[in-house]
C-alpha positions as CSV (number, residue, x, y, z in Angstrom):
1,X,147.7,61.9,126.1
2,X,149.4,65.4,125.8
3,X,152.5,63.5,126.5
4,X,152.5,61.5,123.9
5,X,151.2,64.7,121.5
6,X,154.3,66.6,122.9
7,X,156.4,63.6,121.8
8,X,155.1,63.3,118.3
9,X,155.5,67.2,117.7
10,X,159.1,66.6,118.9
11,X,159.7,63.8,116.7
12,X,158.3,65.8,113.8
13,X,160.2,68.5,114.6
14,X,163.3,66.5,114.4
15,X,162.7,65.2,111.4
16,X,161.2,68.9,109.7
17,X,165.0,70.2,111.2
18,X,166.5,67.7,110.1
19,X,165.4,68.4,106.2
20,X,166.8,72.2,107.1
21,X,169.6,72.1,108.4
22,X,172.5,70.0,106.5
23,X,174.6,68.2,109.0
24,X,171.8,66.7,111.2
25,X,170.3,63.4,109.8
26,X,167.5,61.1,111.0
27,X,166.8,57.8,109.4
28,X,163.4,57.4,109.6
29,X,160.3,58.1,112.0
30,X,160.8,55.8,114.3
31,X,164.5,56.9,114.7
32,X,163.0,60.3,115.2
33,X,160.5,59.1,118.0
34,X,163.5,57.3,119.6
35,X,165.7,60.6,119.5
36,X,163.1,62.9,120.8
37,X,162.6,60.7,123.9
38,X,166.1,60.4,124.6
39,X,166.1,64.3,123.8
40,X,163.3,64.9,126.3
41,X,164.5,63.1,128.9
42,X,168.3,64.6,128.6
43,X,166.2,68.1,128.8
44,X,164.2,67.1,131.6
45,X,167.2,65.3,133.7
46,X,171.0,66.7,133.0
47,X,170.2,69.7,131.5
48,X,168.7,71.4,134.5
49,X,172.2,70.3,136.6
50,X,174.4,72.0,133.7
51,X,172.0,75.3,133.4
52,X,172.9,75.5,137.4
53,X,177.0,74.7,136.9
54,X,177.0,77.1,134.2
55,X,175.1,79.9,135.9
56,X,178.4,82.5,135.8
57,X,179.2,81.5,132.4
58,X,175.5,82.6,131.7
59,X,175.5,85.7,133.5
60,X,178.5,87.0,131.9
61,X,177.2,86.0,128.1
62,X,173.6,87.4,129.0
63,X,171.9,84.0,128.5
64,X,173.5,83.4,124.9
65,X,175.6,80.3,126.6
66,X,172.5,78.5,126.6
67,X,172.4,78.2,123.2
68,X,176.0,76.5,123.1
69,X,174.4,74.4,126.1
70,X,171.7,72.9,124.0
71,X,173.6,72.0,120.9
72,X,176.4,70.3,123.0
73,X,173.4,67.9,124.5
74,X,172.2,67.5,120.9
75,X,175.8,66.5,119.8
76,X,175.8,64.0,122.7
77,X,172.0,62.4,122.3
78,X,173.2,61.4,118.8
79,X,176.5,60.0,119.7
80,X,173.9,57.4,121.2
81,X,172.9,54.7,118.5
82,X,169.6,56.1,117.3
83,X,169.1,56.8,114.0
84,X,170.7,60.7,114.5
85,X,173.7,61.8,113.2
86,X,175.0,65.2,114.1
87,X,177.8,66.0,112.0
88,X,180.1,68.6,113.8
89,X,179.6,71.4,116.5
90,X,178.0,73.9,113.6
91,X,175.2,71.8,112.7
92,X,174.2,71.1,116.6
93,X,174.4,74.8,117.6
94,X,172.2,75.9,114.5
95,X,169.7,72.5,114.4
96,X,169.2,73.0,117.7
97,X,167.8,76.5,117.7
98,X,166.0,75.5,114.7
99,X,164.8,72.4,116.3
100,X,163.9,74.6,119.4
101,X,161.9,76.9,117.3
102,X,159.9,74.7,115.1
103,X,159.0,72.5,118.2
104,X,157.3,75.6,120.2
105,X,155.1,76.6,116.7
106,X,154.0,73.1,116.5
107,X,153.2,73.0,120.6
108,X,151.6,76.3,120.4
109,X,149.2,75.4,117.1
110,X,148.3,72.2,119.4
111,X,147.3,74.2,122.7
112,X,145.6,76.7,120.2
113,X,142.9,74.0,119.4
């Protein structure tokens, strides 16, 4: 069950960065729900491999490549047919801090309850 919460939140919080940030657009819900699996499972699968390839890049940029890391894996989930368009590097670095950011509020005011 907390899977599928944690999915949900993500979804929402696709669609919530999607509203604040101008380049990124989801269709609907269900694209959203689509996106943040494919999302999740991208995190939980290639991005562990890349965090390890890029370990000097990290060291030397005190952690801040990271944050290029996860918008290039945003820019790639929505070259995938589902509903999300990223529209350039810009909106993928910045919607995916903001998506990052919204999605740990929403899972903290879950485990809160």
């Amino acid at each position: 069950m907390d899977l599928i919460i944690r999915w949900v939140l993500n979804a929402l919080a696709l669609l919530a960065t999607s509203y604040l940030i101008p380049g990124i657009v989801v269709r609907d819900f269900v694209a959203a729900l689509w996106a943040a699996a494919v999302i999740g499972i991208v995190n939980a699968t290639i991005r562990p491999i890349l965090l390890f390839l890029t370990l000097p890049i990290r060291f030397l940029t005190l952690g801040l490549f990271t944050l290029v890391l996860n918008a290039l894996l945003l820019w790639a989930v929505s070259t995938l047919p589902l509903g999300l368009e990223v529209r350039g590097f810009g909106a993928a670095f910045w919607g995916a801090i903001v998506l990052s950011v919204i999605s740990a509020v929403l899972t903290s005011l879950v485990k809160r309850r």
